[in-house]
PLY file of the C-alpha trace (Angstrom):
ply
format ascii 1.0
element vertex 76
property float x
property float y
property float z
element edge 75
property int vertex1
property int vertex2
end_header
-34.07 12.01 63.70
-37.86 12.35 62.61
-38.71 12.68 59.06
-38.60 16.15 58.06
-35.06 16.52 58.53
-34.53 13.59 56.62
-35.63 14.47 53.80
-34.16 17.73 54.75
-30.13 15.69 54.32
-31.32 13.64 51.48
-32.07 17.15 49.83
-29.04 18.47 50.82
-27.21 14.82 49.55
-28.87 16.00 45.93
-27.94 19.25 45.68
-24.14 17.92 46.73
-24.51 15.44 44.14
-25.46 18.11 41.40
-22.22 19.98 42.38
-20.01 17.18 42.03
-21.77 16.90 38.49
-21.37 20.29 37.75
-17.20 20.07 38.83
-16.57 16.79 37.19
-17.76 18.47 33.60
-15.30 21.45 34.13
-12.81 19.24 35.17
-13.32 17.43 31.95
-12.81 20.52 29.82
-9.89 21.53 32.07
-8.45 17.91 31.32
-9.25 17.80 28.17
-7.90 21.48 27.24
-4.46 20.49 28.96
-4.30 17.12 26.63
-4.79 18.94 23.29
-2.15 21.36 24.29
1.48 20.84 22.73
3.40 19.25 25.07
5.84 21.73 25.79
2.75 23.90 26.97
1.71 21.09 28.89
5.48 20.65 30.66
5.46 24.50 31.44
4.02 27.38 34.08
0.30 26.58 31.99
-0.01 23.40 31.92
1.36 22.98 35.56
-1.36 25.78 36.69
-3.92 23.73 34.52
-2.74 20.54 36.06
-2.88 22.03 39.86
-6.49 22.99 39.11
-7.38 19.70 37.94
-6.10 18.21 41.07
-7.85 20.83 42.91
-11.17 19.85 41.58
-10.18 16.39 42.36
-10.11 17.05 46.15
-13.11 18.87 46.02
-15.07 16.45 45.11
-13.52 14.34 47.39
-14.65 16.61 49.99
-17.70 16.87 48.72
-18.05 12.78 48.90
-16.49 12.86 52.73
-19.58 15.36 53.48
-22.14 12.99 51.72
-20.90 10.06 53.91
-21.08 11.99 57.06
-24.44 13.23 56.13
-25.63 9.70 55.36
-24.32 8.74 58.89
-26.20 11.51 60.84
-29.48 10.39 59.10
-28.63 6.94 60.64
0 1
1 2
2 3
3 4
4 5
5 6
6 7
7 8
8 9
9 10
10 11
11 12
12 13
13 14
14 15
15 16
16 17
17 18
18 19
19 20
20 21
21 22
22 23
23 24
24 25
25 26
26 27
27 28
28 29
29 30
30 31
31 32
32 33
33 34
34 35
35 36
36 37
37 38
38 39
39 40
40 41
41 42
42 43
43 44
44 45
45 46
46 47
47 48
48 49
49 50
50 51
51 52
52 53
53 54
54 55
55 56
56 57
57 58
58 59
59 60
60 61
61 62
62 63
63 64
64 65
65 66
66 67
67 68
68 69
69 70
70 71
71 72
72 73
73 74
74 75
């Protein structure tokens, strides 16, 4: 791989970086928002959606991390 595209992944790699950023702050608020609820609201149909969508974000960036990896190989 010459150069160019390179430093075409490693661009990419930032930008996915960034993203992950960008998720792990509104997973914050999401996690945070959920632990200043009363409990009951977090033990029912809210808190469970708010708790699915914190997992959700979780795998994302997961994803996200799987994708950098992958990327880092192919510039190998």
């Amino acid at each position: 791989m010459n150069n160019e595209r390179r430093n075409g992944i490693q661009e990419i790699r930032d930008s996915l970086d960034d993203i992950i950023s960008q998720i792990e702050e509104l997973k914050d608020e999401e996690q945070e928002a959920l632990d200043n609820m009363p409990e009951g609201v977090q033990q029912g149909t809210r808190g469970d959606r708010m708790q699915e969508a914190i997992d959700s974000m979780d795998n994302a960036i997961s994803s996200i991390e799987e994708a950098q990896q992958s990327l880092n190989d192919a510039m190998q």
